[in-house]
Structures are given as structure tokens and as C-alpha cells.
MARBA-3410 file (N, C-alpha, C, O; in Angstrom, 1 decimal):
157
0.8,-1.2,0.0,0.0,0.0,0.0,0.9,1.2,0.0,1.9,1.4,0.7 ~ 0.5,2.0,-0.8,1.1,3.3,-0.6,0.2,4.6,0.3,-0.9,4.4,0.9 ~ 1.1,6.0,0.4,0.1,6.7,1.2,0.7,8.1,0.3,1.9,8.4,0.3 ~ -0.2,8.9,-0.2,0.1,9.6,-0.7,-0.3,11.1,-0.3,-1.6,11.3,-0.3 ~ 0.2,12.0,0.0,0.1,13.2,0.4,-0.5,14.2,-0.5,0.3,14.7,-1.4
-1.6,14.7,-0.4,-2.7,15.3,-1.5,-2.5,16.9,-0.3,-2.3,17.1,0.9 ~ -2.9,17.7,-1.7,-3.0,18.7,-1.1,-3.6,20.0,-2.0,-3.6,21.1,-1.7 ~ -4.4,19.3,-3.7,-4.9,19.7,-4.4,-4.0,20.5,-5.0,-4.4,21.1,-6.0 ~ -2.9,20.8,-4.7,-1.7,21.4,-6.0,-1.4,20.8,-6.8,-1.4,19.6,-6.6 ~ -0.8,21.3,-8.2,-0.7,20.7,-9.4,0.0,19.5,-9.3,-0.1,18.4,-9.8
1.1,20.1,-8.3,2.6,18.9,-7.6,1.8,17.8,-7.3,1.9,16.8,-7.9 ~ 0.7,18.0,-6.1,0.2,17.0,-5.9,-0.6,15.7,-6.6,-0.6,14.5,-6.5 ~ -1.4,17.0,-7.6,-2.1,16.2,-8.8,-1.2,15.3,-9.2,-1.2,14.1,-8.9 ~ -0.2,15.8,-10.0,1.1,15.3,-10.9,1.6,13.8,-9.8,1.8,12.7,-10.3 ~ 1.6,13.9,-8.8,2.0,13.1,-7.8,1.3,12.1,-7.8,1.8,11.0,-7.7
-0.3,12.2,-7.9,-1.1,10.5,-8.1,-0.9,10.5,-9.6,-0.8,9.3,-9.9 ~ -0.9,11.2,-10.7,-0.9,10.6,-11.8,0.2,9.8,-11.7,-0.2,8.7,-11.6 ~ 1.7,9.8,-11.6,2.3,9.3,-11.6,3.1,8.6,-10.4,4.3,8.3,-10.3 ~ 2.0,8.4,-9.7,2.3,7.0,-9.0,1.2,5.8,-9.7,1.5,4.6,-9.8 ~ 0.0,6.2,-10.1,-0.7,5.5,-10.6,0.3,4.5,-12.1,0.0,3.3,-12.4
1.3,5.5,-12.7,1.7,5.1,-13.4,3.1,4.1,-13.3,3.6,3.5,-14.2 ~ 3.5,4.2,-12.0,4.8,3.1,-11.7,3.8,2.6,-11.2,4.0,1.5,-11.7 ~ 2.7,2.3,-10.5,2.4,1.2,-9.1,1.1,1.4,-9.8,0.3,1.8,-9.0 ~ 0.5,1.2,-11.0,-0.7,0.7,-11.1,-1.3,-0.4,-10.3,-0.4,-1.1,-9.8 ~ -2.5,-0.9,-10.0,-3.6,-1.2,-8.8,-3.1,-1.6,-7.9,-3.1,-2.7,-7.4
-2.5,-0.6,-7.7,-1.7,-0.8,-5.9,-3.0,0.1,-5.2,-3.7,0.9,-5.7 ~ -3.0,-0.5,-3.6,-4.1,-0.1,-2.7,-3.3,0.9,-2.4,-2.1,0.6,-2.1 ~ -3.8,2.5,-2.3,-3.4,3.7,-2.1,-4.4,4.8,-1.3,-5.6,5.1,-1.7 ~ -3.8,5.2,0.0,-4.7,6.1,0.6,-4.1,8.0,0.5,-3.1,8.6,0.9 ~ -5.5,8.3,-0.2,-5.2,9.9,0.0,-5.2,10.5,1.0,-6.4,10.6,1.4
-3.8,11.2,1.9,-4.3,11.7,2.6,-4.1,13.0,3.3,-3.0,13.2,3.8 ~ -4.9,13.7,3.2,-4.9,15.7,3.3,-4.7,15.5,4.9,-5.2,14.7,5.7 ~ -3.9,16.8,5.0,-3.5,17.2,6.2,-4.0,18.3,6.2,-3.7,19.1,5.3 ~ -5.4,19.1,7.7,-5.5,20.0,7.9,-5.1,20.6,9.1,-4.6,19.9,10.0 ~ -5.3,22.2,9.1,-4.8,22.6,10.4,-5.9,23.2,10.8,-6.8,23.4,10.1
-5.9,23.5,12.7,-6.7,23.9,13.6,-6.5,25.7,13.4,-5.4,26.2,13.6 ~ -7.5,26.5,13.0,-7.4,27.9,13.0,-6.8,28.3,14.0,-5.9,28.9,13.5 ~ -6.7,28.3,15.4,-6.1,29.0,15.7,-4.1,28.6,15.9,-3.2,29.2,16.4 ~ -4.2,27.5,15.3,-2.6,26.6,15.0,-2.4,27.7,13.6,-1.5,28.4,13.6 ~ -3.4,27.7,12.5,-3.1,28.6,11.9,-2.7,30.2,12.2,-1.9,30.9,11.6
-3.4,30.5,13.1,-3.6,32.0,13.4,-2.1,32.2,14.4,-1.9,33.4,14.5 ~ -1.4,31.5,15.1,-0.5,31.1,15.8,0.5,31.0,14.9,1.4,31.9,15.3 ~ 1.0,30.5,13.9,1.9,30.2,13.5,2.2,31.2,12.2,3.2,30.9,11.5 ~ 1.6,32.3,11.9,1.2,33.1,11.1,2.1,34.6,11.4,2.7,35.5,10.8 ~ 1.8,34.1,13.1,2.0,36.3,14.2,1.2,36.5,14.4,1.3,37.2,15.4
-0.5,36.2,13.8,-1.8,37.1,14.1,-2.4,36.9,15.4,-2.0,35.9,16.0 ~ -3.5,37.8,15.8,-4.1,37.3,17.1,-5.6,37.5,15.8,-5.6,38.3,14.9 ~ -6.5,36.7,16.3,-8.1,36.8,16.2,-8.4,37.9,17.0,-8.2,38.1,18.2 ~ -9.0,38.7,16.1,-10.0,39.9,16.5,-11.2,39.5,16.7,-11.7,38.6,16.0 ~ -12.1,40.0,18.0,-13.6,39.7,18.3,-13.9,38.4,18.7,-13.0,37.7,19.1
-14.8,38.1,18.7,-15.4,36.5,18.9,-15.0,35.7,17.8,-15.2,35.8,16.6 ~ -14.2,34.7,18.5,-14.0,33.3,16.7,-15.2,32.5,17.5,-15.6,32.8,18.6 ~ -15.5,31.4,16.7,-16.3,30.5,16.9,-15.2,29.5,16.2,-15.4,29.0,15.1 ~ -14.1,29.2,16.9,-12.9,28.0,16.8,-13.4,26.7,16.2,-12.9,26.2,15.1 ~ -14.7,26.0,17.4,-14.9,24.8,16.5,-15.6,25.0,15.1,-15.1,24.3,14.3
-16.5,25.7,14.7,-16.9,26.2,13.4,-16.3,26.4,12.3,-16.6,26.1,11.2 ~ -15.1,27.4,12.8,-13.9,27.3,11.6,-13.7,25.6,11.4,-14.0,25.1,10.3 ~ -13.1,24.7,12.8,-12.3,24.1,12.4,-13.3,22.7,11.8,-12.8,21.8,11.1 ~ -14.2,22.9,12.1,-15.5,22.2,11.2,-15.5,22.4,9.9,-15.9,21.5,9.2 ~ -15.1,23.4,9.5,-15.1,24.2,7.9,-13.6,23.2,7.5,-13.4,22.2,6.7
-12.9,23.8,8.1,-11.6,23.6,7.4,-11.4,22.0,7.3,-10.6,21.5,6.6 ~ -12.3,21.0,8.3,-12.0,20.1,8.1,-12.8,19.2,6.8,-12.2,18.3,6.2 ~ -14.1,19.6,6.6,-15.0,19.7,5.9,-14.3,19.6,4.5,-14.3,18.7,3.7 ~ -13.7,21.1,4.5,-12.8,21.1,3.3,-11.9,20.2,2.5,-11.8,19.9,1.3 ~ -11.0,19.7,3.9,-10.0,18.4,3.6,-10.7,17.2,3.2,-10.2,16.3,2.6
-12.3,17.1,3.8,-12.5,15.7,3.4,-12.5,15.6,1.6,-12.2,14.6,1.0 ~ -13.0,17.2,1.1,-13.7,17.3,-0.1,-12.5,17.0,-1.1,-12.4,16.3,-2.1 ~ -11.7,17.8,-0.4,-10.1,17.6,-1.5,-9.5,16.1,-1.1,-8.8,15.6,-2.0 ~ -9.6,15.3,-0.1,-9.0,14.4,-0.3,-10.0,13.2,-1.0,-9.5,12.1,-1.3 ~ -11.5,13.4,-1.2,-12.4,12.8,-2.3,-11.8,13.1,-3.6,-11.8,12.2,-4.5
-11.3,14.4,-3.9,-11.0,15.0,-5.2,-10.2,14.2,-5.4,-10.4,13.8,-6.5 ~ -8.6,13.5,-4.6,-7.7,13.1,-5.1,-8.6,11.9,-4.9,-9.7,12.1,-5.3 ~ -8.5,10.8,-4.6,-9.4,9.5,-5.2,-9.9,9.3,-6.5,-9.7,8.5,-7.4 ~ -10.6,10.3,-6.1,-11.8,10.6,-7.3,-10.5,10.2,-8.6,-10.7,9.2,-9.4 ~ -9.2,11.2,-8.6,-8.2,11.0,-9.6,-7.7,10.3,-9.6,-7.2,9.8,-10.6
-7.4,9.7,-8.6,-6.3,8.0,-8.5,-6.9,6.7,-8.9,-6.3,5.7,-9.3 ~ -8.4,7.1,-8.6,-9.3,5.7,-9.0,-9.0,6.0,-10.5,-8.4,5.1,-11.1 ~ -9.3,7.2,-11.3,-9.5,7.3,-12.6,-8.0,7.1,-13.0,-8.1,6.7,-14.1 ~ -6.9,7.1,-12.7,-5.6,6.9,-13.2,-4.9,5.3,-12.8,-3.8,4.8,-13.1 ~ -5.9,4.7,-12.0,-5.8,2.9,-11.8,-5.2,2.7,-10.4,-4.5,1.8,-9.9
-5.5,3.8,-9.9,-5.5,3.0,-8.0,-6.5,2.9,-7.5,-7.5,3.6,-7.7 ~ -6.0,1.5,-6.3,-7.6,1.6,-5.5,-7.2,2.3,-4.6,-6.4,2.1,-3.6 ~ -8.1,3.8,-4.9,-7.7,4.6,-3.5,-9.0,4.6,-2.4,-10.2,4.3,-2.7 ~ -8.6,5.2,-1.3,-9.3,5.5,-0.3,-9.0,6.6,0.6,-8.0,6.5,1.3 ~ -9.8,7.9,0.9,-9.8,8.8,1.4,-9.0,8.6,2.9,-9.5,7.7,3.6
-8.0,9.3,3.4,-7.9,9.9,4.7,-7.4,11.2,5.2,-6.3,11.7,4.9 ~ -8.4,11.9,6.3,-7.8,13.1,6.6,-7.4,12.8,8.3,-7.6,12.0,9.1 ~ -6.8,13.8,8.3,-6.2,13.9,9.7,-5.1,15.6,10.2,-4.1,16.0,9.8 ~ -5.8,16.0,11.0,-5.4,17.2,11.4,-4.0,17.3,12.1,-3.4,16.3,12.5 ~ -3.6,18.5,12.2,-2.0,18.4,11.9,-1.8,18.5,13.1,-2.3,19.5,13.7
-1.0,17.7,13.9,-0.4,17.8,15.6,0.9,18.3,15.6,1.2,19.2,16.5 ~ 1.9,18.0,14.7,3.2,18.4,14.5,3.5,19.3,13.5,3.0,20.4,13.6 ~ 4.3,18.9,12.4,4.5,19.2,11.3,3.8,18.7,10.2,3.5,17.6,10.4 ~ 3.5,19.0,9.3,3.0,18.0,8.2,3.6,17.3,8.0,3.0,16.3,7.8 ~ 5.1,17.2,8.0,5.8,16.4,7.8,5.4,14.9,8.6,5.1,13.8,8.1
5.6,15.6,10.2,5.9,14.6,11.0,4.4,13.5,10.9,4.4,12.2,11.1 ~ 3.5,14.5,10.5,2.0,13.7,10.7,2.1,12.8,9.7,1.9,11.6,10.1 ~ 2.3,13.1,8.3,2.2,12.0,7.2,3.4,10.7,7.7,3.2,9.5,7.4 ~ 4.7,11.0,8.4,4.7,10.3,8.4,4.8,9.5,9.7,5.5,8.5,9.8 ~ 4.3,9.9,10.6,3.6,9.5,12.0,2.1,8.2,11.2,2.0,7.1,11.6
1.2,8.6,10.0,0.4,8.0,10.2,0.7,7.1,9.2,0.0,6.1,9.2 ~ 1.9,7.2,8.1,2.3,6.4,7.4,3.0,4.7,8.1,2.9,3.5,7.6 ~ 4.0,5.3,9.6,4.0,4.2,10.2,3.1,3.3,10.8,3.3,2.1,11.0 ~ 1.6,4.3,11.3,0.6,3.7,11.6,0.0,2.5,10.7,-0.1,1.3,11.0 ~ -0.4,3.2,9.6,-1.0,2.1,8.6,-0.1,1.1,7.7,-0.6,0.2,7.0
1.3,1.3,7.9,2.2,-0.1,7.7,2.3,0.5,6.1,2.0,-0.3,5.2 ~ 2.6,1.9,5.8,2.8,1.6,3.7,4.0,0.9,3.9,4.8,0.6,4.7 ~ 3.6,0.9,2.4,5.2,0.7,1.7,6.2,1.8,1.1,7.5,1.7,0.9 ~ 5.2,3.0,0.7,6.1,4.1,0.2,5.0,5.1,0.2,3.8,5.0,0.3 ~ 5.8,6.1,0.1,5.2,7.8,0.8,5.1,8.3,-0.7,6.2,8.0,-1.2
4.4,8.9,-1.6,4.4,10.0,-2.5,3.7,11.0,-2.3,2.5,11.0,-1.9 ~ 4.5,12.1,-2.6,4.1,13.3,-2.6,4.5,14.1,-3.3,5.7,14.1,-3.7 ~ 3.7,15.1,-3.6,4.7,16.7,-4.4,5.3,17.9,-3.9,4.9,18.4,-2.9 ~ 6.0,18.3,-4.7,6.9,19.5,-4.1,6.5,20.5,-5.0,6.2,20.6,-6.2 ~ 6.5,21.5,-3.8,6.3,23.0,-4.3,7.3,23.7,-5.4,7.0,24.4,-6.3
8.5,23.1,-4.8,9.7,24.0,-5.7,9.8,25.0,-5.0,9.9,26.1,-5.6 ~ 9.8,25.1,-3.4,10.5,26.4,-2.9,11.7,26.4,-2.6,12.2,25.6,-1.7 ~ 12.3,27.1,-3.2,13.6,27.9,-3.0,14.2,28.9,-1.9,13.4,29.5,-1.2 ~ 15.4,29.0,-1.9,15.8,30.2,-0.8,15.2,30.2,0.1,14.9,29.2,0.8 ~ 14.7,31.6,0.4,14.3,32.1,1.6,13.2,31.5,1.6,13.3,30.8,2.6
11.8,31.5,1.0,10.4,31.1,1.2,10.9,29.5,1.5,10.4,28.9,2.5 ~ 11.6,29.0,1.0,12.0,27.2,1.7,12.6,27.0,3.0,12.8,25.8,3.4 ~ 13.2,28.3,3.9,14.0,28.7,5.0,13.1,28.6,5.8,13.0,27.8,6.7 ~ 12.0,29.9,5.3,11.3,29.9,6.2,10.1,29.5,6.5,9.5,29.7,7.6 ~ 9.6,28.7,5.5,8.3,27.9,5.4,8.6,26.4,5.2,7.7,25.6,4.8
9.6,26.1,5.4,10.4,24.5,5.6,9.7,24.1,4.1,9.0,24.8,3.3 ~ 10.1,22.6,4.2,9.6,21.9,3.1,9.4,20.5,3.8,10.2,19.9,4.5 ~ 7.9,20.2,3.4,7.4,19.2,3.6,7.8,17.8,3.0,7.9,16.9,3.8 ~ 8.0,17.7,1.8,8.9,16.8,1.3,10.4,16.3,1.6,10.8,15.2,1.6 ~ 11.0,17.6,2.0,12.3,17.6,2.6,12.3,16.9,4.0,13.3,16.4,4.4
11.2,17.0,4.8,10.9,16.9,6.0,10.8,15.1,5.8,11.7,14.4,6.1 ~ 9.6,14.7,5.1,9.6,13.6,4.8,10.6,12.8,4.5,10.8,11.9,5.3 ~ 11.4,13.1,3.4,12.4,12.2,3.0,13.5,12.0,4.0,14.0,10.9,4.0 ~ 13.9,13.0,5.0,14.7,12.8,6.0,14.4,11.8,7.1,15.3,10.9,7.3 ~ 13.6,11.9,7.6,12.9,11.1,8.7,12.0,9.6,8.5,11.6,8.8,9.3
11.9,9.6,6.8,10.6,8.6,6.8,11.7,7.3,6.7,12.9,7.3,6.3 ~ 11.1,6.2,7.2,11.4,5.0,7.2,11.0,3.8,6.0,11.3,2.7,6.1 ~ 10.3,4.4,5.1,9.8,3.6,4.0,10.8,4.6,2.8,11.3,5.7,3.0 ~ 10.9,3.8,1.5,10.4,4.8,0.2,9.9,6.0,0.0,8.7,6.1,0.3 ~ 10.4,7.0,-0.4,9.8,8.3,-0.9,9.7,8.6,-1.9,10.8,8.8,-2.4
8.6,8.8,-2.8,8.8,9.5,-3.7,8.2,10.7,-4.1,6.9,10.8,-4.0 ~ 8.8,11.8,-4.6,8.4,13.3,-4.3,8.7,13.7,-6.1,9.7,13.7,-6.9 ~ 7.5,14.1,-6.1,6.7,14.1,-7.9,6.9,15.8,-8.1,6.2,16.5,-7.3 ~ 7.8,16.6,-8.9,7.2,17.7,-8.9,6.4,17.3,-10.4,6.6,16.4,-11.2 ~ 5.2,18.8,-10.4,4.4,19.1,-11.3,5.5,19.6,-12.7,6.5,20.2,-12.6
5.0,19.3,-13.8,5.1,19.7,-15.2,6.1,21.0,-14.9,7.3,21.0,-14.8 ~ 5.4,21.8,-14.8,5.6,23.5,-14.4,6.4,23.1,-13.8,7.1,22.6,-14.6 ~ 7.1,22.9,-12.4,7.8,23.3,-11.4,9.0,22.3,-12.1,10.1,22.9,-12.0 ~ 9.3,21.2,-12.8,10.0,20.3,-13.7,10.6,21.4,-14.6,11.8,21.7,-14.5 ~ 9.9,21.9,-15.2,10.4,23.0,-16.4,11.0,23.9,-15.5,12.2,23.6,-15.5
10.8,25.0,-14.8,11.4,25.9,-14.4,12.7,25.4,-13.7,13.7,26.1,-13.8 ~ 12.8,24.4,-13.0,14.3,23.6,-12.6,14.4,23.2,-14.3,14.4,24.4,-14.6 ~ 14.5,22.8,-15.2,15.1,22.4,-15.7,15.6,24.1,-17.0,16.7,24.3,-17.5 ~ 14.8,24.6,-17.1,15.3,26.2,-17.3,16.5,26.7,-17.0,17.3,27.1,-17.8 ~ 16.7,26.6,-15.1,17.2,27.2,-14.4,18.7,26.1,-14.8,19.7,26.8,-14.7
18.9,25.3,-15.0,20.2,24.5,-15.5,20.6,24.8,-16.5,21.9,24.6,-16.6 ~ 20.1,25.1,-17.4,20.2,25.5,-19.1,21.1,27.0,-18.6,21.5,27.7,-19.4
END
């Protein structure tokens, strides 16, 4: 089984197409990582102005993740995996959570995509892939998208 890190970016997209395409009908779980608004609002600098209603955001936002990690299914089934939806809210890092729940469910390899951050924005906003591949105990494979392929391969020329 694989476990594949969705997150509705093209990277990610590009990431089940082409796991579907080395590991056709391999059993594969999508699975979106959300965060708790005020984990968001915390990790940002901001404070909440006025009354939040916390669990309602975080109802929304999780709401959200179920929809996008349907969306990736929805594409892995159609590109020849048997997938199956999972979400799970972020306790650590993204990093640590995918692969905290990757040793849970016993994969065999982690796919995901990369943003392609560079420099400063990858300093200071880490990288989740980078995070993964360091620490994970299985196989990784980290898909960039079309676009983010070209502009590395641009940037060599």
C-alpha cells in the first residue's frame, strides 16, 4: 500500500498521476493534512479579532479536507488506483503527521509533491517533502508538477 500526500496542488495532482503510473492497482490512501485555525492563526504572528467560533472554523476547514482528499481519489481511481480517502489534522509538522500516520497504517512508500520552494520562502516555510524524505522509514517518492520540472530544468540550461 502506498500513502500519498494530497494537497490539491498541481505537484500534488502530478504526484497520483504518476504513482498510478509506476504502481498501477496498488491499494493507495489519500491523505490531506489539515490545520486547527487557531494553529493557523498562531503560526502566522496574528491574534483573532472579536469572537471566533474555533470549533466552526475548524468544522469548515475540516470539511474542506475531506472534499479535497475525495477529489484526489476521485483521480487515483481514474488513473488505476484503489484509493481510499484519509484526513487527519496536523499535531506536529506536516511532515511529522504524514509520516507518523504512514508508520501507523504499515505503507510501503510515501508519494508526494513538491512545491519547488527555494531560498528564503523554503527557510522559512520548511519543506514538507524535505521533511519527509529525511525522517521517513519507508520509500519516498516526491513528484514535482510539469511547471515546477520546467522551471528547474530552465534554471540549468
Amino acid at each position: 500500500m502506498i500513502l500519498i500526500a494530497y494537497d490539491g496542488s498541481a505537484d500534488s495532482q502530478t504526484a497520483i498521476d504518476r504513482a498510478a503510473q509506476l504502481m498501477a492497482n496498488e491499494d493507495a490512501t489519500i491523505m490531506v493534512v489539515w490545520e486547527r485555525f487557531i494553529d493557523v492563526v498562531t503560526r502566522s504572528g496574528g491574534v483573532p479579532v472579536g469572537e471566533v467560533d474555533y470549533e466552526s472554523l475548524d468544522r469548515s476547514y475540516e470539511d474542506e479536507a475531506r472534499k479535497r482528499a475525495e477529489e484526489g481519489v476521485e483521480r487515483a481511481r481514474k488513473a488505476g488506483l484503489k484509493a481510499e480517502a484519509f484526513v487527519r489534522v496536523r499535531e506536529q509538522t506536516i511532515a511529522a503527521t504524514i509520516i507518523t500516520e504512514a508508520e501507523a497504517m504499515g505503507v510501503d512508500a510515501i508519494v508526494l509533491g513538491t512545491r519547488g520552494l527555494t531560498g528564503l520562502k523554503s527557510l522559512l516555510l520548511g519543506s514538507v517533502s524535505h521533511g519527509v524524505v529525511q525522517h521517513a522509514h519507508v520509500p519516498v517518492m516526491i513528484v514535482p508538477s510539469p511547471e515546477t520540472a520546467s522551471e528547474r530544468a530552465a534554471k540549468r540550461s
